[in-house]
C-alpha positions, 0 to 999 in steps of 0.5 A, a space after each residue: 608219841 616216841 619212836 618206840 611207841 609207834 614201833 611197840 604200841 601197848 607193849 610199852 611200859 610208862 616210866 612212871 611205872 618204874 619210879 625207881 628209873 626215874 632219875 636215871 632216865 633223866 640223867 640219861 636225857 640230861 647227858 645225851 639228849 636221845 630219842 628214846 631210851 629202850 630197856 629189855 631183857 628179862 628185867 625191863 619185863 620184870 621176869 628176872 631170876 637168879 639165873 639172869 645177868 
């Protein structure tokens, strides 16, 4: 279990939610090796407009 589970619990998306992250999360762990990788904002919770950045 990760750091930010503990912390978040079920608000925790899985990875393989997002296949299309997959590989950037490894090129991130490959490069850096971090505890964990945290995504937020309005598109890690998959409420995006056009108004977002």
């Amino acid at each position: 279990m990760s750091v930010v589970t503990d912390i978040f619990g079920d608000r925790v998306a899985s990875p393989g939610d997002f296949p299309a992250l997959l590989t950037l999360l490894a090129r991130i762990r490959e490069a850096y090796d971090p505890i964990d990788v945290v995504l937020y904002g309005s598109q890690a919770r998959g409420e995006a407009t056009a108004q977002s950045d």
